[in-house]
C-alpha atoms as one frame of an Amber mdcrd trajectory, in Angstrom:
protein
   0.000   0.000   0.000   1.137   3.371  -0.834   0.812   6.317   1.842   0.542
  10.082   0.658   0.386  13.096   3.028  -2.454  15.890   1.824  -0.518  19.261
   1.621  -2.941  20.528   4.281  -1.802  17.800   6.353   1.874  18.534   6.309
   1.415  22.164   6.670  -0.468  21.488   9.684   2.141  19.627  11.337   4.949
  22.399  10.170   3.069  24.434  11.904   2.705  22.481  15.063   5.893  22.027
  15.106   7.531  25.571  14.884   4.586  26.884  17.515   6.391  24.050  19.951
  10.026  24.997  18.920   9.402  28.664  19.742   7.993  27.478  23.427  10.675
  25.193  23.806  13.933  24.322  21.897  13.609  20.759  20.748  10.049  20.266
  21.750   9.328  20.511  18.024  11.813  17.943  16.798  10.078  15.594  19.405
   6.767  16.134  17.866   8.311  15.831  14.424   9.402  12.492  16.057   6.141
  10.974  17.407   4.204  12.364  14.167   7.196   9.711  12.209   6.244   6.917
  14.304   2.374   7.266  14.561   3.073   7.542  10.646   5.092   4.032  10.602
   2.079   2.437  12.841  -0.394   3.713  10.236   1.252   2.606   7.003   2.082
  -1.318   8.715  -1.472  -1.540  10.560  -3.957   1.063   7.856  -6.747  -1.373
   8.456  -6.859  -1.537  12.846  -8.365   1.972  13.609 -12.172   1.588  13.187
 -13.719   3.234  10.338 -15.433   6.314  11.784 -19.028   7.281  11.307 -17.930
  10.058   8.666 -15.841   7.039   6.693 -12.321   7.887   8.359  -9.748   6.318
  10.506  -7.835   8.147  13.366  -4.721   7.382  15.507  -4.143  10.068  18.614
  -0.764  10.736  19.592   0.679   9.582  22.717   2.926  12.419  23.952   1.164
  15.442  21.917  -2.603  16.462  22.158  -2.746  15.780  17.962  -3.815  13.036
  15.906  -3.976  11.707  12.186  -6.868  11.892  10.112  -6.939   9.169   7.429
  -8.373   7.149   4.306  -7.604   4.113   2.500  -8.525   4.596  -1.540  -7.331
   2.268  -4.038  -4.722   0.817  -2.360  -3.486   4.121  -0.979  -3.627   5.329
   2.460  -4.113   9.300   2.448  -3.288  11.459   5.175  -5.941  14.164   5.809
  -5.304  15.620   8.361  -3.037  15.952  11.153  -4.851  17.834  13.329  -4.786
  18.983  17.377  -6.888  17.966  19.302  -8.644  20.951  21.016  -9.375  22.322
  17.655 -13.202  22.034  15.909 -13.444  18.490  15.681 -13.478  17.183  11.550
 -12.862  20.587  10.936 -10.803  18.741   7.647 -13.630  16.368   6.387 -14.055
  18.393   3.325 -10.730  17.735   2.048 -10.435  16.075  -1.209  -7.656  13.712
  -2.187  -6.047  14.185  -5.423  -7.754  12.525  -9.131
């Protein structure tokens, strides 16, 4: 299976990562870290997190108050979102993966 990351998605976590850099040095690299990992888990396990009632999957973070947003298409998992946690819940759902 193939795994692509949304251009929404990765700006998200840029973002979440310099806002955590600029409150503490290195803080960012760790999130840059666990968003890796939870990436790894996704693309070896795509088919454990339920299927939400709006047709996504989700992992949460362990560490950082974020998770990943996801869908499987075609034999590709797409990343949708990488989102925190406080914000407006499936404030992403409208996102549209490429073709």
């Amino acid at each position: 299976m193939t795994l692509r990351i949304l251009k929404e998605a990765e700006s998200e976590l840029d973002d979440a990562i310099s806002r955590y850099e600029s409150i503490e040095h290195g803080l960012g690299i760790r999130l840059k870290d666990e968003a890796k990992a939870v990436i790894s888990w996704i693309a070896a396990n795509p088919e454990l997190p339920r299927i939400r009632q709006s047709g996504y999957r989700r992992v949460n973070f362990k560490i950082f108050p974020y998770h990943i947003a996801y869908i499987i298409h075609d034999q590709t998992i797409w990343i949708l979102a990488i989102a925190h946690q406080a914000r407006l819940p499936e404030y992403w759902i409208e996102r549209k993966i490429p073709g």
